[in-house]
C-alpha positions as CSV (number, residue, x, y, z in Angstrom):
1,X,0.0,0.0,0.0
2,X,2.8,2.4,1.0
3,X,4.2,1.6,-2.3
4,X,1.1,2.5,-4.2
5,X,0.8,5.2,-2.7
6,X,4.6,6.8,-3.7
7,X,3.5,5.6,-7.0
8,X,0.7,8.1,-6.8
9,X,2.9,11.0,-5.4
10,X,5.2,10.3,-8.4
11,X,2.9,10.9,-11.2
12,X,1.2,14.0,-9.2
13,X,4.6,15.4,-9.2
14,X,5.6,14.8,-12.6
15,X,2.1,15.9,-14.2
16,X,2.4,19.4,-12.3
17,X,5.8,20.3,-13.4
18,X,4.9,20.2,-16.7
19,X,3.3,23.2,-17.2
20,X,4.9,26.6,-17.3
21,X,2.9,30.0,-18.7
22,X,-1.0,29.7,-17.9
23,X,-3.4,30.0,-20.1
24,X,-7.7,29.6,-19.1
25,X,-8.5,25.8,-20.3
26,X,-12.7,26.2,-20.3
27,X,-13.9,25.1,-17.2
28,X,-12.7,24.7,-13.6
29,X,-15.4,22.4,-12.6
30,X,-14.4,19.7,-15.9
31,X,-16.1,16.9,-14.4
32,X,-19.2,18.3,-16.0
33,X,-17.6,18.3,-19.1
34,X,-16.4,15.1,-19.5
35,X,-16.0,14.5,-23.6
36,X,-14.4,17.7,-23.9
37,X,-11.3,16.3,-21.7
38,X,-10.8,13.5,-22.7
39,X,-13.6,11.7,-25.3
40,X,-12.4,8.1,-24.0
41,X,-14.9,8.8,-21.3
42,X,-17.4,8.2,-23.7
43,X,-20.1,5.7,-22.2
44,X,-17.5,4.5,-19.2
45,X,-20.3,5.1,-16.1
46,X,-22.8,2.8,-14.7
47,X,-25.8,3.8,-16.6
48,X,-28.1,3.6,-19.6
49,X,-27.1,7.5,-20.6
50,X,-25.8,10.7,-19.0
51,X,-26.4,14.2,-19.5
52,X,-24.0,16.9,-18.6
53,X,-24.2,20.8,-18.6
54,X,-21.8,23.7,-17.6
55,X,-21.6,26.8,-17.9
56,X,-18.9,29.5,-17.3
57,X,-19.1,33.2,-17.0
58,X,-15.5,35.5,-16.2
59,X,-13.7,38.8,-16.8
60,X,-17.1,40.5,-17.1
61,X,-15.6,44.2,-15.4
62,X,-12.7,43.7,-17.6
63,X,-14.2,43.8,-21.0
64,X,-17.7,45.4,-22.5
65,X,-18.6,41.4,-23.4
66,X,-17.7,39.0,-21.2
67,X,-15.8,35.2,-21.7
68,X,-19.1,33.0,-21.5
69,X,-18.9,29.1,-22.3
70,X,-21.7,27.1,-22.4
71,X,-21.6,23.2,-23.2
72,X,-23.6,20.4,-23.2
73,X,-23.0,17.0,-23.9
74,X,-25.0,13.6,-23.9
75,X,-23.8,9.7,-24.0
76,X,-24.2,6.5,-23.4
77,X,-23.1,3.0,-23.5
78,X,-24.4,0.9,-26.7
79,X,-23.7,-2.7,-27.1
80,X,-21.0,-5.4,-25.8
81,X,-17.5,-5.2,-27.3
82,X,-15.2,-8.2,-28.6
83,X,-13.9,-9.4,-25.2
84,X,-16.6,-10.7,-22.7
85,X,-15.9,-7.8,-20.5
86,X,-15.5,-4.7,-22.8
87,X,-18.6,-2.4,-24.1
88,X,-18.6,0.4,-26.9
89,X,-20.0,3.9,-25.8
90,X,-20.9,7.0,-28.0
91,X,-21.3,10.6,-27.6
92,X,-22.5,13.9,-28.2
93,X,-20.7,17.3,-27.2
94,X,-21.1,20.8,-27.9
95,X,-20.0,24.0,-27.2
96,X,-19.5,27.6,-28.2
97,X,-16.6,30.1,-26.4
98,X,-17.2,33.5,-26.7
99,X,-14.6,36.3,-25.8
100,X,-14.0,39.7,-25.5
101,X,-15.5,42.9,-27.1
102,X,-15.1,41.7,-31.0
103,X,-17.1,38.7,-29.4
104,X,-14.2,36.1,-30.9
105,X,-16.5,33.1,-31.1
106,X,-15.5,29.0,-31.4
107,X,-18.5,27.1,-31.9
108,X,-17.7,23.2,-32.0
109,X,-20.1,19.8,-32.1
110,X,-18.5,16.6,-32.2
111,X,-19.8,12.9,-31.7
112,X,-17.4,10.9,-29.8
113,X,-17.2,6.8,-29.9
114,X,-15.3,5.3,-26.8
115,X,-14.2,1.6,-26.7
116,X,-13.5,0.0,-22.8
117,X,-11.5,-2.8,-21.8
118,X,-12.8,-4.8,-18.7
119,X,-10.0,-6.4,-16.8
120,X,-10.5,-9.3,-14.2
121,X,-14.2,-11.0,-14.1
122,X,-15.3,-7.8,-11.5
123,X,-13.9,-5.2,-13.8
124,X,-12.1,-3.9,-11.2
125,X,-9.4,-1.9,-13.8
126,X,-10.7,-0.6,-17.1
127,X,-8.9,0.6,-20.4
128,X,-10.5,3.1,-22.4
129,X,-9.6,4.2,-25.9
130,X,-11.6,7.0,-27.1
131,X,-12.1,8.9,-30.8
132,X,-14.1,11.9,-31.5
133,X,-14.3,14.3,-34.6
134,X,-16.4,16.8,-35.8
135,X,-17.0,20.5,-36.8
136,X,-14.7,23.2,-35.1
137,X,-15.8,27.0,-36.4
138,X,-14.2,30.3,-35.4
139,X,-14.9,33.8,-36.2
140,X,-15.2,37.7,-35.2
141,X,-18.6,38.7,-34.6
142,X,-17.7,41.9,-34.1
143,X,-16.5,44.8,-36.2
144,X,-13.1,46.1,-37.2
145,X,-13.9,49.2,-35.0
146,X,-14.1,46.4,-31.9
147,X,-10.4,45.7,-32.8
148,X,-7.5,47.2,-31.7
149,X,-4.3,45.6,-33.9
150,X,-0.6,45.9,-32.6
151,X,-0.1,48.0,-35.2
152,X,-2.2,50.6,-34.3
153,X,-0.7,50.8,-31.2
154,X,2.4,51.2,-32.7
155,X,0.7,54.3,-34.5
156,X,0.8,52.6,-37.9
157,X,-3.1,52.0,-38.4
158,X,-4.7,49.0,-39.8
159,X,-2.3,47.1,-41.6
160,X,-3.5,43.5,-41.0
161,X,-5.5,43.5,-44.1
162,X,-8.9,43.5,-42.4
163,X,-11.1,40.4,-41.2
164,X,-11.7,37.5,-43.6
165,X,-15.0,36.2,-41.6
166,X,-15.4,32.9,-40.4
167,X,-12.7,29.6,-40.7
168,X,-14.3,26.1,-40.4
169,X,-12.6,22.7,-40.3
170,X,-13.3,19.0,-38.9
171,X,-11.1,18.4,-35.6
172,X,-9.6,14.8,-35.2
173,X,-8.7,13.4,-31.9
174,X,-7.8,10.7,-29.8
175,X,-7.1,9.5,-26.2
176,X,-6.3,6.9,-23.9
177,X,-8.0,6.6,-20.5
178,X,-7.1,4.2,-17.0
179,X,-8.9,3.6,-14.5
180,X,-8.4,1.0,-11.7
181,X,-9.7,-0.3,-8.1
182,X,-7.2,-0.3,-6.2
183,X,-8.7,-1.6,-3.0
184,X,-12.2,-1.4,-1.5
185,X,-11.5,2.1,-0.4
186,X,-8.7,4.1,-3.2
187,X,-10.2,4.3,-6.7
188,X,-7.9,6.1,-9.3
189,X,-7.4,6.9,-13.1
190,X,-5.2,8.8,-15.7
191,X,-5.8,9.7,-19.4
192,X,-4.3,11.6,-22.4
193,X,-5.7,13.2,-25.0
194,X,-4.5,14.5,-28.4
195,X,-6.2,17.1,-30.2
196,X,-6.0,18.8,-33.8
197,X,-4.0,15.7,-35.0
198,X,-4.4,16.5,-38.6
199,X,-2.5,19.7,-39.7
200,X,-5.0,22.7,-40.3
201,X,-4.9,26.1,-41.3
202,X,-6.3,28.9,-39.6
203,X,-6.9,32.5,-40.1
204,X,-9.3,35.4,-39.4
205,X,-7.6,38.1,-40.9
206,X,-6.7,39.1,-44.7
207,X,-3.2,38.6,-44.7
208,X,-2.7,34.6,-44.3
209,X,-3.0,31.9,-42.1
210,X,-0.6,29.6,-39.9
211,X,-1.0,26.0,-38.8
212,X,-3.2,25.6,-36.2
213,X,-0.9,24.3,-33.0
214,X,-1.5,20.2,-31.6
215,X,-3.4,20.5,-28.5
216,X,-2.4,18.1,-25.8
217,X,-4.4,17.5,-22.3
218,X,-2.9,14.9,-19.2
219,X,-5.4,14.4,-16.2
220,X,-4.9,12.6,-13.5
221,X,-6.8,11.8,-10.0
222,X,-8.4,9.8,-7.5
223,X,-10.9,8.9,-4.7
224,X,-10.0,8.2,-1.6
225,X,-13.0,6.6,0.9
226,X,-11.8,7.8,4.2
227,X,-15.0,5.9,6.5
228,X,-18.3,5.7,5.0
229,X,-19.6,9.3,5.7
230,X,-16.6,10.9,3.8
231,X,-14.6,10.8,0.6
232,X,-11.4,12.7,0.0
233,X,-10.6,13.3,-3.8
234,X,-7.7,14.9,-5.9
235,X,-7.1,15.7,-9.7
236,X,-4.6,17.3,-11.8
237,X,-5.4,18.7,-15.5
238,X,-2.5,19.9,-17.3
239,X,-3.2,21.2,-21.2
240,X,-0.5,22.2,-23.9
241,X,-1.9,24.2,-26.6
242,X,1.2,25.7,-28.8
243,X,3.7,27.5,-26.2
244,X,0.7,28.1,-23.9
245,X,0.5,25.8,-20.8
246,X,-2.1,25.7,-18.0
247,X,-2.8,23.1,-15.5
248,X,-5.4,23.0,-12.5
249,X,-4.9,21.3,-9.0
250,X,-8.3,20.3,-7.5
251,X,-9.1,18.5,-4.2
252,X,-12.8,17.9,-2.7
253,X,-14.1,16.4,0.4
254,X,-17.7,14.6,0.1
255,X,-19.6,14.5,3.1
256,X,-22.9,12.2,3.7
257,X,-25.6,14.2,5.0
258,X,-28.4,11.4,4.7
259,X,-27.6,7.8,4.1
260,X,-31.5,6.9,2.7
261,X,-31.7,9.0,0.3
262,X,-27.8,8.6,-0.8
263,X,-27.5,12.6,-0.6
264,X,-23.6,14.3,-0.2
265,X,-22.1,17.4,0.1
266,X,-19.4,18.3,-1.8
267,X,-16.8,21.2,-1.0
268,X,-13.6,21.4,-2.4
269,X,-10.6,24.2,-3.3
270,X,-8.4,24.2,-6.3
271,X,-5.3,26.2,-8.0
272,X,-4.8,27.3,-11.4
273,X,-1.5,28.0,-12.2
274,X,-0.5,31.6,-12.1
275,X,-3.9,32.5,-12.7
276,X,-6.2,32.0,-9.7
277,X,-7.6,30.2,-6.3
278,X,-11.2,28.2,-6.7
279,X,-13.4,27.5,-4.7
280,X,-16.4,25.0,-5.1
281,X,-19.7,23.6,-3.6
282,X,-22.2,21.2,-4.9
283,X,-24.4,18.1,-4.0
284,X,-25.1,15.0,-5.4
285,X,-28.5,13.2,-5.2
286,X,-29.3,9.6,-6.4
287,X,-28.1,9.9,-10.0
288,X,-27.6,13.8,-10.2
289,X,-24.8,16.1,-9.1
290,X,-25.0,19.7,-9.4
291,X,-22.0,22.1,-8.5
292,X,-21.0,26.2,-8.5
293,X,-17.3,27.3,-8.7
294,X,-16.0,30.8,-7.8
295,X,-12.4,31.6,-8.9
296,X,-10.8,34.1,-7.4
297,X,-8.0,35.9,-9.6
298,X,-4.4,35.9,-7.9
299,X,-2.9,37.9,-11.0
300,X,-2.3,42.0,-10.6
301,X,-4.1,43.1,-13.3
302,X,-7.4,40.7,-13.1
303,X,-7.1,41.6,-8.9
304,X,-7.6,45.1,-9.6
305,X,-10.9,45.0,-12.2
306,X,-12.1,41.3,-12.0
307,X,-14.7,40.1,-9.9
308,X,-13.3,36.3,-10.8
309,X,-15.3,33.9,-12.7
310,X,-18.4,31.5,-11.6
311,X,-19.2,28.3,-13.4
312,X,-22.7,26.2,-12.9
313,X,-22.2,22.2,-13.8
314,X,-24.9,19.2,-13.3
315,X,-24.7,16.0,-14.7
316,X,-27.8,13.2,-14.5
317,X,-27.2,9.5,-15.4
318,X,-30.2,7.9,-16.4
319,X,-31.0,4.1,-15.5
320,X,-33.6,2.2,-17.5
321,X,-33.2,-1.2,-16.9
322,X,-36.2,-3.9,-18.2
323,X,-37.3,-6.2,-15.4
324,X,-37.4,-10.0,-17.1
325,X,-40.5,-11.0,-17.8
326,X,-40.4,-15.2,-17.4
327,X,-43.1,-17.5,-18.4
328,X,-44.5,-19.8,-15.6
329,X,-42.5,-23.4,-16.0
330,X,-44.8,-26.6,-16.3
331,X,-43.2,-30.0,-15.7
332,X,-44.8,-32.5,-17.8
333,X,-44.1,-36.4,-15.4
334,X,-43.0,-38.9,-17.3
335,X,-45.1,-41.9,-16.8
């Protein structure tokens, strides 16, 4: 066990001092947004579907429109896989990112298909391979007068050649997911996934375009069941998007606040790197879990005119199951 656990501490480590410069990944809260992490997630829950919503609102003092992110996504488990204990899930997932006062906008829907690998008759460690593609559109919908260019704070004018409207292209990606049991109370997992794996072009303005950059997410976590009226939890996302970097360090604490009707409390703090503190509440009930982030900025310039950033998440996980329906047995003798 002690061993396991240094394991643990290892990869922790080694996850966080990847990143470097940060830069906002969408949501603090990204267990309500599981395919957009990591789409090998994809139909791996007890369940005949799930639903999952989040939304996330910051920088509203800072700029006349706000960053606002809404996304939505919807999956579910299909049908038995090759091995006796795998099972194919597929997907839905949406969203659309809208920033700042030229209201830069990056719609994006994408169906996801995730394969999982049962290990040992109980399942007790799973393998998850996951693939997702779809459409990926951003443009301005703003004005040129909304803009300010580099150059025109350089006192040279508009010399960027002017907007070209919108740029739309299909996104390829894939990842790997791990989960395991590691004893009746430590549950833990750690997935990678790959993003914009075919090269694409991108441009909003008149005067070219450049390769859009690989995008590359780690996470990492785990559950720990401390006595049966608490859970302590931990998870590390880091993302690499071109020479950006970001990562988040998240721990909760689930509390049981009424065993008959299988209702918690969840409470929990995080970190994002040079960026900001967060602070989160929610509960879960039966099948549903609903939650509400605060991050508080840490950075001089978002301090001074920033209220922070607020996020809303729930998630539902639907069970349908069909009782058997048996036709009464009749012996005939034999005489």
């Amino acid at each position: 066990m002690q061993r396991k656990s240094t394991y643990l501490l290892i990869l922790f480590s080694c996850l966080f001092l990847f990143v470097g410069n940060a830069q906002d990944i969408h949501f603090t809260q990204y267990n309500f947004s599981p395919l957009v992490v990591n789409p090998a997630q994809t139909g791996g829950f007890s369940g005949t579907f799930r639903i999952n919503g989040i939304y996330r609102d910051q920088y509203r003092p800072i700029v006349q429109n706000a960053f606002s992110t809404p996304s939505f996504s919807i999956d579910a488990p299909i049908v038995r896989g090759f091995g006796k204990n795998d099972w194919i899930g597929i997907g839905l997932m949406m969203y659309s990112d809208i920033r700042g006062g030229a209201k830069f906008t990056n719609n994006s829907m994408k169906a996801s298909l995730g394969y999982h690998i049962g290990f040992g008759k109980s399942r007790r460690s799973v393998l998850s391979l996951g693939f997702q593609t779809g459409v990926v559109q951003y443009f301005l919908n703003g004005t040129e007068d909304d803009i300010t260019w580099e150059s025109e704070l350089n006192g040279a004018g508009l010399g960027e050649g002017g907007l070209t409207g919108k740029k739309t292209f299909t996104d390829y990606a894939g990842s790997l997911l791990f989960r395991t049991k590691m004893n009746d109370r430590t549950n833990v997992f750690a997935g990678f996934t790959g993003r914009y794996l075919l090269r694409t072009q991108f441009g909003l303005i008149n005067t070219g375009s450049s390769s859009l950059p690989k995008r590359y997410t780690f996470v990492a976590g785990g559950e720990y069941l401390l006595n049966k009226k608490m859970i302590i939890g931990g998870s590390l996302i880091g993302e690499f998007f071109g020479i950006s970097k970001t990562a988040i360090l998240n721990g909760s604490v689930d509390l049981l606040l009424d065993q008959s009707k299988n209702l918690w409390l969840v409470v929990g703090t995080g970190y994002r790197y040079r960026d900001g503190v967060n602070l989160r509440a929610g509960v879960k009930y039966k099948n549903m879990e609903a939650g509400i982030a605060y991050d508080i900025p840490v950075s001089k310039l978002l301090t001074a005119t920033s209220i922070g950033s607020i996020e809303l998440g729930i998630t539902y996980i639907g069970k349908i199951y069909k009782r058997p329906k048996t036709d009464p047995v009749i012996f005939c003798p034999r005489f």
